[in-house]
ZAMARGU-4260 file (C-alpha; in steps of 0.2 Angstrom, whole numbers, plus 5000, padded with zeros to 4 digits):
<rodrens>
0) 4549/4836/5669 | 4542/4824/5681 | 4553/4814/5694 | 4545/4800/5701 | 4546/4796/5720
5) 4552/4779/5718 | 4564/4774/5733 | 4579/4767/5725 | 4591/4764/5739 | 4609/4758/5739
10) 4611/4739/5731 | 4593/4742/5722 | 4599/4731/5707 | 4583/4737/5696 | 4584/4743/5678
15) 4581/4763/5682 | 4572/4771/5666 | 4568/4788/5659 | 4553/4789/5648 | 4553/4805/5635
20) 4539/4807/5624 | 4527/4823/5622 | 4511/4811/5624 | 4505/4809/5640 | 4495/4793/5636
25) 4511/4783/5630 | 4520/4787/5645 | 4505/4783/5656 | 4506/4768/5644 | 4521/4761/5646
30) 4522/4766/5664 | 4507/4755/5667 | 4518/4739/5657 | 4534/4743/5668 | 4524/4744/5685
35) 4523/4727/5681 | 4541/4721/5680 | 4551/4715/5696 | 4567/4720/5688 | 4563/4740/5681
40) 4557/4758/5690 | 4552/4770/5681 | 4562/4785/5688 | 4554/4801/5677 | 4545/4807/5661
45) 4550/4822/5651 | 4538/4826/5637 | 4555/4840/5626 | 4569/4836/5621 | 4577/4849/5634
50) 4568/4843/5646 | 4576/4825/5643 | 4592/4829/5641 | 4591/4837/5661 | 4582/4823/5666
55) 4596/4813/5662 | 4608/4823/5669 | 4600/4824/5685 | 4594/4806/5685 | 4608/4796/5679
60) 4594/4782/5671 | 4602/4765/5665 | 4589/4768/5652 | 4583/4782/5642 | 4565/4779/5629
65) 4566/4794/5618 | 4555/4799/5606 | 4559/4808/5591 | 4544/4819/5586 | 4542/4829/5601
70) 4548/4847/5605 | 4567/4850/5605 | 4569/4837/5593 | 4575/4818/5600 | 4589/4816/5587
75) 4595/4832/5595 | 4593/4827/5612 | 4603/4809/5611 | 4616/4819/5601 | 4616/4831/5616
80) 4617/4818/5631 | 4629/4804/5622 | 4640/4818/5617 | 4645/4822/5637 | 4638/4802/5641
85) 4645/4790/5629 | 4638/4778/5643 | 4622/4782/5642 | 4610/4768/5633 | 4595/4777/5625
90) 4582/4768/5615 | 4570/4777/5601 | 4551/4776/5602 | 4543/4780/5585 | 4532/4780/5573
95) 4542/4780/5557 | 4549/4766/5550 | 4560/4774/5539 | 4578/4770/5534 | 4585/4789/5534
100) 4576/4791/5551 | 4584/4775/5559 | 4601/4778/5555 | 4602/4796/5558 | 4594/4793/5578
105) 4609/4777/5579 | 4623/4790/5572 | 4618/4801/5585 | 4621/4788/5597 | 4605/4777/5602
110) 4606/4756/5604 | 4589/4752/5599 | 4576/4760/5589 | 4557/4755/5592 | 4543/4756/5583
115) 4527/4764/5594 | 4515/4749/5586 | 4527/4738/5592 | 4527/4740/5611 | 4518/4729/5619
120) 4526/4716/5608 | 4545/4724/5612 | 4545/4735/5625 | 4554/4723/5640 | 4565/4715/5628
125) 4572/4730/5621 | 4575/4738/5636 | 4583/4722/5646 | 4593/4719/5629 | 4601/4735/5630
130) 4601/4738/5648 | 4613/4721/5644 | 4624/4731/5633 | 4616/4722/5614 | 4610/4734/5601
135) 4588/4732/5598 | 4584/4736/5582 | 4569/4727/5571 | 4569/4716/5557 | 4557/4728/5549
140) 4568/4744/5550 | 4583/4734/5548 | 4577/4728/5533 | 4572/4745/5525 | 4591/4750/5531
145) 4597/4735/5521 | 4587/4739/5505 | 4595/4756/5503 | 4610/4751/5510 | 4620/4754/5492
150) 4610/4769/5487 | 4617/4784/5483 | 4611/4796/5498 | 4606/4815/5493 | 4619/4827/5498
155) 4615/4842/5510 | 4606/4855/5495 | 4596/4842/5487 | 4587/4836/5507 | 4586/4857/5505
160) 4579/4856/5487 | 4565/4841/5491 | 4562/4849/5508 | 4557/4867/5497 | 4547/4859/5483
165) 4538/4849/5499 | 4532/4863/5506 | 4526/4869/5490 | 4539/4878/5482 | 4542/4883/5462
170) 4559/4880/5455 | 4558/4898/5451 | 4554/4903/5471 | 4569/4887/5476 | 4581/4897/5465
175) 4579/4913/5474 | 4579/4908/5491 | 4594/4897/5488 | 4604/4910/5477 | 4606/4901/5464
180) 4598/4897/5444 | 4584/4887/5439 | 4596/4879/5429 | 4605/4873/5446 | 4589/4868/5456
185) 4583/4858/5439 | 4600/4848/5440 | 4596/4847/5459 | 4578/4840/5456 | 4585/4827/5442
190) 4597/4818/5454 | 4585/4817/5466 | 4574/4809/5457 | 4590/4796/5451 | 4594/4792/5468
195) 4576/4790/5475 | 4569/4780/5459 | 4556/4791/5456 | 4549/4803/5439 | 4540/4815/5445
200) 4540/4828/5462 | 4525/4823/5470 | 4532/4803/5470 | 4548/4810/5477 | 4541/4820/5491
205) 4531/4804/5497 | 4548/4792/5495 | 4558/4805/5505 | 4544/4808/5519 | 4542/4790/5519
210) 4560/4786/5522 | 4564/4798/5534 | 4574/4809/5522 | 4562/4827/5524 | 4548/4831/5537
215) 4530/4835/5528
</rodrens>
């Protein structure tokens, strides 16, 4: 956890932010693009999810960037700070564009979700947006949000089930770790592949990867 040395004294009206991501590069990155900004300081960088959430408690930011994929787990960590914070105003930097992804990071309590391609495009408007109390989320991933909007989603055991055959798993291997018959586990596999719109395992791996649904 790095704190910067910014001197923020008392009526310092500027938009205080945290930056959490495990890539040196981006923080530099986006560091560099709010160096630039009249309005915004950059108060410290965490590169876990642990190490975010004590940031913040130590901090205070008006604005937290949090990335998703690092150590810790960013899902985890917004939970974690929004849960004793319900004031605190997080937004996700990411790769992934899908649907499962975005809606499980805004349950867990963030306002804007942002896609890493995206910001040098984004960046200042999503952080003043939210910083103004308005949700930033992007037509892109709205979109996906909205397409499987009405879908059935996959209960707990069949994330489980796609999650095993993922990682290589026979129905035969499924069944015995989860205690239960290859009779089950092939009723598992045929709803998932009703509710994903897919016929075979390898096309419902790569829907539920892409979509935020399972990890590969």
């Amino acid at each position: 956890m790095n704190q910067h040395p910014a001197s923020i004294e008392a009526g310092d009206d500027r938009i205080r932010v945290l930056i959490a991501d495990d890539h040196p590069m981006l923080r530099e990155g986006v560091i560099a693009v709010l160096e630039t900004q009249s309005d915004m300081v950059v108060v410290g960088e965490a590169a876990t999810g642990d190490e975010a959430i004590a940031g913040w408690e130590r901090l205070r930011p008006d604005i937290t960037l949090m990335d998703l994929q690092m150590p810790g787990n960013g899902v985890v960590a917004i939970e974690t700070i929004r849960r004793s914070h319900p004031e605190a105003r997080i937004i996700v930097l990411t790769t992934f564009t899908g649907d499962a992804q975005a809606l499980h990071a805004l349950r867990a309590g963030a306002a804007g979700y942002l896609l890493k391609s995206s910001l040098r495009r984004d960046l200042l408007d999503a952080i003043r947006g939210v910083h103004a109390g308005r949700r930033h989320l992007q037509a892109e991933v709205a979109e996906r949000i909205a397409i499987h909007a009405i879908d059935e989603p996959l209960n707990a055991r069949e994330i489980i089930v796609l999650q095993l055959i993922a990682n290589g798993n026979s129905n035969k291997h499924i069944a015995r770790e989860l205690n239960l018959s290859e009779d089950t586990i092939k009723s598992n596999i045929k709803s998932i592949f009703a509710k994903l719109y897919v016929n075979d395992r390898t096309h419902a791996v790569t829907v539920a990867a892409k979509r935020g649904i399972i990890d590969l």
